[in-house]
Backbone bond lengths (Angstrom), bond angles and torsions (degrees), N, CA, C in turn:
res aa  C-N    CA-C-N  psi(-1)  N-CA   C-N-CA  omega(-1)  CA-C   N-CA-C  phi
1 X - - - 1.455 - - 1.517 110.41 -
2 X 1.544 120.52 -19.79 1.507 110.93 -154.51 1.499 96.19 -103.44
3 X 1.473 111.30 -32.00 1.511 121.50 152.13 1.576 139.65 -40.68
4 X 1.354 109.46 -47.88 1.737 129.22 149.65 1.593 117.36 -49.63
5 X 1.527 95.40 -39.54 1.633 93.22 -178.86 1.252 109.56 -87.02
6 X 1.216 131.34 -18.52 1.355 130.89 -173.19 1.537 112.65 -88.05
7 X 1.457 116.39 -40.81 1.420 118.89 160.93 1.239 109.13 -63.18
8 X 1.212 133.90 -20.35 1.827 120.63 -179.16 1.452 105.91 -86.98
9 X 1.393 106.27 -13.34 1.714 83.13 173.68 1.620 125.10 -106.87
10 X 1.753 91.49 -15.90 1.342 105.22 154.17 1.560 124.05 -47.08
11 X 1.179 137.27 -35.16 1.601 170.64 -158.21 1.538 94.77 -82.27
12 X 1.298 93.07 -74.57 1.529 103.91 178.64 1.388 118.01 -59.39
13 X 0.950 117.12 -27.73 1.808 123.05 -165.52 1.844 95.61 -78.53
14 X 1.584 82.72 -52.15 2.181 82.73 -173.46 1.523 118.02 -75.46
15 X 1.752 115.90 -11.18 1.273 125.21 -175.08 1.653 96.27 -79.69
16 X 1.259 126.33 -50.99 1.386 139.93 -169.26 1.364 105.86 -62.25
17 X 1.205 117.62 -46.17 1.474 108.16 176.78 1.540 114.73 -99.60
18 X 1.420 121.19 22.07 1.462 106.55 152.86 1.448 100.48 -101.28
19 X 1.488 130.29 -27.44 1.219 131.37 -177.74 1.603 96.23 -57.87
20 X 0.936 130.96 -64.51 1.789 142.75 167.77 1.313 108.12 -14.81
21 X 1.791 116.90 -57.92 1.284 124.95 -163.83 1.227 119.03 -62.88
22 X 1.539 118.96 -6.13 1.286 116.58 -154.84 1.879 90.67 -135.68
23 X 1.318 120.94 38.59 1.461 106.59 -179.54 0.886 92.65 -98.57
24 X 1.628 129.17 162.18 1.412 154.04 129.09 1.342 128.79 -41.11
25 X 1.267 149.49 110.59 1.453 129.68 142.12 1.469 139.49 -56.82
26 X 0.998 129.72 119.14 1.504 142.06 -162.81 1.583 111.14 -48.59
27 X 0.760 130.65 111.12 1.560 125.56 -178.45 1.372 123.93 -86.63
28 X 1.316 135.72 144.10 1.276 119.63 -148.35 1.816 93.51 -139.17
29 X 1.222 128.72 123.79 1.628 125.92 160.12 0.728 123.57 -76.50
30 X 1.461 131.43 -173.54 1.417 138.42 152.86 1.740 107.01 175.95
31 X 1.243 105.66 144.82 1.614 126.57 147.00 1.574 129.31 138.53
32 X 1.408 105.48 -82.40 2.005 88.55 -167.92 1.823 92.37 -137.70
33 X 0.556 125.42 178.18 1.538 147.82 -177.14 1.724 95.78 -159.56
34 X 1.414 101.97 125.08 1.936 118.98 173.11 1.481 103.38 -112.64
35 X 1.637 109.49 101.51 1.760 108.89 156.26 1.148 119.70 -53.91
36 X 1.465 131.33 145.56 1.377 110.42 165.64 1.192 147.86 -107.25
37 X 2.135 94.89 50.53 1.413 128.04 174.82 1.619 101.60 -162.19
38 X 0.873 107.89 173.37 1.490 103.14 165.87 1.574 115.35 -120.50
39 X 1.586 92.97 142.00 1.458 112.54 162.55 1.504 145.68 13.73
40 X 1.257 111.52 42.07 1.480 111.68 -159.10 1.637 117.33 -37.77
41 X 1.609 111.28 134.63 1.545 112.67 169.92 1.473 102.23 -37.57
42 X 1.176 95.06 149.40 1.875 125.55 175.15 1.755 103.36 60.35
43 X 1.284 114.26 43.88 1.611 115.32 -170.11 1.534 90.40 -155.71
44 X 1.124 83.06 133.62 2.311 116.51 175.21 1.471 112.94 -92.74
45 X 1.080 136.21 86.26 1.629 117.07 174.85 1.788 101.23 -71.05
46 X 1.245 110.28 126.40 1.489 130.56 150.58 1.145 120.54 -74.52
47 X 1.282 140.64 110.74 1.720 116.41 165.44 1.591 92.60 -120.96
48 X 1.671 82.76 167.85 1.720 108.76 -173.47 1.386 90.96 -126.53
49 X 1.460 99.00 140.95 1.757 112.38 166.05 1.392 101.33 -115.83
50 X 1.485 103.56 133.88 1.613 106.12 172.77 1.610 99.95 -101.82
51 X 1.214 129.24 135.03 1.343 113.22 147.72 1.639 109.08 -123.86
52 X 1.490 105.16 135.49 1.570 129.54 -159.17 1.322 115.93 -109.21
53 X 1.338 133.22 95.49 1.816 127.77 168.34 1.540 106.33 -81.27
54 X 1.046 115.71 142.64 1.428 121.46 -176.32 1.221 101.61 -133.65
55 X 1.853 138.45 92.36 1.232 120.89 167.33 1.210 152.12 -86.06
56 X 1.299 138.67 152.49 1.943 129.42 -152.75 1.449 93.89 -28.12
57 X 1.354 106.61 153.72 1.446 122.22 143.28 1.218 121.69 -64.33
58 X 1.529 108.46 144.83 1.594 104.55 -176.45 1.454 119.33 -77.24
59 X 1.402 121.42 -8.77 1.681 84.75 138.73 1.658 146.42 -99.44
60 X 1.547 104.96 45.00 1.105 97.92 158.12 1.848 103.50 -133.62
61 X 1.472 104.46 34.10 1.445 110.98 174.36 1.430 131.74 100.46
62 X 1.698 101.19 2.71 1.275 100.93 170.06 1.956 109.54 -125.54
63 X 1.140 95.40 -169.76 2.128 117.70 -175.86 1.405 93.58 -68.36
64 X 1.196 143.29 -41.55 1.217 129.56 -149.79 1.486 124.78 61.61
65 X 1.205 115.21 5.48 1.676 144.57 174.49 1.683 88.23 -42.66
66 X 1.511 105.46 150.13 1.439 132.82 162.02 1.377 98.65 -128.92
67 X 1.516 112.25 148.46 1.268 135.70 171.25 1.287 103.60 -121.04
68 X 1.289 144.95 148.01 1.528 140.31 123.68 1.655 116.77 -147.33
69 X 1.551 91.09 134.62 1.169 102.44 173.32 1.565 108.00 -133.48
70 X 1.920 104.54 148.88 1.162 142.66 -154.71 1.451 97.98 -99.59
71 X 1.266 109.16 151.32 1.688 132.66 173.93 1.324 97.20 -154.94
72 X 1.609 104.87 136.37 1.680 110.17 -178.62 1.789 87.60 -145.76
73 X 1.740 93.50 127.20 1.482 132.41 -174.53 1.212 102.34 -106.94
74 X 1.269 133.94 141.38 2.038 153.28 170.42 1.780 87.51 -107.55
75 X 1.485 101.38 119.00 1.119 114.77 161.25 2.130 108.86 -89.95
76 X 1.085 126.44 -167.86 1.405 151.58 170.31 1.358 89.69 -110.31
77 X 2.130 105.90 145.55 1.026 121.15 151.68 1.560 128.64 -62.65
78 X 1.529 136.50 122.99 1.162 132.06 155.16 2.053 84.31 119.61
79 X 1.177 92.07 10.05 2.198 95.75 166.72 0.988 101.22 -78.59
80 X 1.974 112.79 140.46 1.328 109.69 172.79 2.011 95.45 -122.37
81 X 1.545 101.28 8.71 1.339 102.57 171.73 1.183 116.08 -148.27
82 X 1.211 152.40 138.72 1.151 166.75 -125.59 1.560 118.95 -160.22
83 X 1.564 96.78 98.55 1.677 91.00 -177.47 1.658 116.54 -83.57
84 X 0.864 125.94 156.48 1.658 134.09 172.59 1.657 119.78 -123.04
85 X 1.282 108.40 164.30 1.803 86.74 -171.60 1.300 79.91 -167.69
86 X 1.638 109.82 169.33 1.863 119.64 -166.48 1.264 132.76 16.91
87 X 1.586 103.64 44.42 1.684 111.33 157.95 1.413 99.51 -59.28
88 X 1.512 109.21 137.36 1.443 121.27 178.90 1.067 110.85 -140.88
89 X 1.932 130.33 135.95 0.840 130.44 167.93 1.633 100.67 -155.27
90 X 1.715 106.11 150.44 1.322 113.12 -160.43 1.816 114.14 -134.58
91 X 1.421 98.42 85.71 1.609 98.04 -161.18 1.350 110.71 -54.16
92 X 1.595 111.42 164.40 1.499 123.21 -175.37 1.612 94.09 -59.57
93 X 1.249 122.54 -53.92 1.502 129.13 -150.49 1.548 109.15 -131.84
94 X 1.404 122.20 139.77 1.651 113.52 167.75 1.549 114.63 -56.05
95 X 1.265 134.76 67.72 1.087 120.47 176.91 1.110 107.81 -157.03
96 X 1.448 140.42 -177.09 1.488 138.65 173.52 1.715 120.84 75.31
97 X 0.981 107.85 -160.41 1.390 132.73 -148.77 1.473 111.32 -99.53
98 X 1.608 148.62 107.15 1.149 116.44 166.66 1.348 100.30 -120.39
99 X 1.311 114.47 164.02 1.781 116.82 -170.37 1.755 100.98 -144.88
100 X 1.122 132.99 167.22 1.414 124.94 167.09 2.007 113.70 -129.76
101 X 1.321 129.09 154.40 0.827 98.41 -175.76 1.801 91.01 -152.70
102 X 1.429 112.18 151.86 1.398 128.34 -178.08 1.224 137.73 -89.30
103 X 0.900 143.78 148.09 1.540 140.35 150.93 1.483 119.84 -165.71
104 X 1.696 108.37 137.67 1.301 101.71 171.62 1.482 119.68 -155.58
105 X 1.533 97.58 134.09 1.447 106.92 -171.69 1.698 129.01 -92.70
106 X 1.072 110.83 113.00 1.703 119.95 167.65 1.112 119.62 -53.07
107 X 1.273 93.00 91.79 1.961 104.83 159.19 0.898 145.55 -110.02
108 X 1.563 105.15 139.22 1.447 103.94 -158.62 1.588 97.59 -107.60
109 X 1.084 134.55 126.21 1.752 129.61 -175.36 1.649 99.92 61.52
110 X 1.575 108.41 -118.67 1.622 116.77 -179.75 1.679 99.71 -107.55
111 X 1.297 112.36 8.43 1.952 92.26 173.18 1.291 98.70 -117.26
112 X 1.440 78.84 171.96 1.293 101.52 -166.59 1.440 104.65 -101.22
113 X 1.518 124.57 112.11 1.665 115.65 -171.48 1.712 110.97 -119.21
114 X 1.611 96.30 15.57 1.763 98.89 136.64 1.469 110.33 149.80
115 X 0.858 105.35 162.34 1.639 127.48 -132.08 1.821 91.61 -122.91
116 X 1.447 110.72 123.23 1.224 120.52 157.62 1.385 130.44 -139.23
117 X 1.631 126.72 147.71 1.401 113.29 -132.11 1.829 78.52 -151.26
118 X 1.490 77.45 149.28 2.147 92.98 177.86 1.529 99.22 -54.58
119 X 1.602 88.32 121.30 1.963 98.98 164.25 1.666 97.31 -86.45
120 X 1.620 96.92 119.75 1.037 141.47 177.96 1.564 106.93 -59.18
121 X 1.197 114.49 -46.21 1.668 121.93 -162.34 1.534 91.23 -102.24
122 X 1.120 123.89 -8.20 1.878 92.35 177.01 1.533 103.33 -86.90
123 X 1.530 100.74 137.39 1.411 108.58 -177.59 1.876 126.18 -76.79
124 X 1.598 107.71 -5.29 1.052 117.85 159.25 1.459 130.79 -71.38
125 X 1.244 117.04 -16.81 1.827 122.35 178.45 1.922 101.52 -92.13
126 X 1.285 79.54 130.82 1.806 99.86 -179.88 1.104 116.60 -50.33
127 X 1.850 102.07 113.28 1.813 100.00 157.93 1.255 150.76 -68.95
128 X 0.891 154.53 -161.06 1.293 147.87 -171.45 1.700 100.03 -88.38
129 X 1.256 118.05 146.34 1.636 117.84 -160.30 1.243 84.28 -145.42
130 X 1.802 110.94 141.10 1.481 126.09 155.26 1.934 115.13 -24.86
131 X 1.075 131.60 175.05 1.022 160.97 -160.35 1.958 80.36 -100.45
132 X 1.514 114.69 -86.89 1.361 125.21 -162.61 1.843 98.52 -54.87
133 X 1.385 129.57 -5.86 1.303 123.56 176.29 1.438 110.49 -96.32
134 X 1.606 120.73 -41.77 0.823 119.83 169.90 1.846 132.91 -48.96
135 X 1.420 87.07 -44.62 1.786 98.57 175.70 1.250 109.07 -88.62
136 X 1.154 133.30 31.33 1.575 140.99 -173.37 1.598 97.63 -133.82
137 X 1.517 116.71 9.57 1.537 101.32 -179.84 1.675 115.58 114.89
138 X 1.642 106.18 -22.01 1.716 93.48 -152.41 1.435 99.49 -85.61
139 X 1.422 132.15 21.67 1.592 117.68 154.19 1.177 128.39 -129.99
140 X 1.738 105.14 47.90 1.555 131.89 178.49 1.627 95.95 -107.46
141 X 1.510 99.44 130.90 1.310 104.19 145.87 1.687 90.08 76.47
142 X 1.447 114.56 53.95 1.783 103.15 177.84 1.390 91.71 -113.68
143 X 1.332 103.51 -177.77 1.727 116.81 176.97 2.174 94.31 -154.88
144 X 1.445 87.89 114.04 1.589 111.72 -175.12 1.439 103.14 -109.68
145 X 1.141 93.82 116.16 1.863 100.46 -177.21 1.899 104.24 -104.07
146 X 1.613 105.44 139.63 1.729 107.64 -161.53 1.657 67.03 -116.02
147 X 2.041 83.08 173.18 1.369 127.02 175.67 1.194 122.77 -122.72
């Protein structure tokens, strides 16, 4: 009996810490989104934050898994910047790719009277950063300018 119990916790002890070996840390955003006008009277800017993990392809050892999760912010009429705060996303595995991405639509009542989307080509909006950059800080405190 004292043998059974001792291998079951042995079991447990080495199961727990390979399950361990493989957690994620939660990644956390934050900061400004720049329209590139402001807010017309009688108009709502909405924006959405995507933030995206993308992990290795399996042939270089990983799922190839995508994650993304959404955060949607209500700006004020006549905003030409838009802060955001506790984008969260929590990859399957420490590894891979995370990137974030924008958009936000001007509304006026229930339409939508226009649509602006992460400029791609300005070299000031954040690229896609390791997994170990991301959880080290590098998607605090950004400023993502749309088109």
């Amino acid at each position: 009996m004292n043998k059974m119990f001792l291998m079951s916790v042995m079991f447990l002890m080495v199961f727990s810490v390979a399950a361990g070996a493989q957690q994620a840390q939660t990644i956390s955003s934050g900061g400004k989104v720049c329209l590139p006008e402001e807010c017309p009277a009688g108009s709502i800017p909405v924006l959405t934050v995507k933030l995206i993990w993308k992990d290795l392809e399996a042939s270089a050892g990983g799922t190839g898994r995508e994650i993304i999760e959404e955060v949607v912010f209500k700006g004020m009429e006549g905003d030409r910047e838009i802060k955001f705060y506790n984008a969260r996303i929590t990859p399957s595995f420490p590894r891979g790719r995370v990137s974030i991405d924008a958009k936000c639509e001007i509304k006026r009542g229930e339409s939508v009277a226009r649509t602006y989307e992460t400029d791609r080509d300005n070299k000031n909006n954040p690229a896609p950063v390791s997994y170990e950059g991301a959880a080290k800080g590098g998607f605090s405190d950004l400023k993502i300018y749309l088109k």
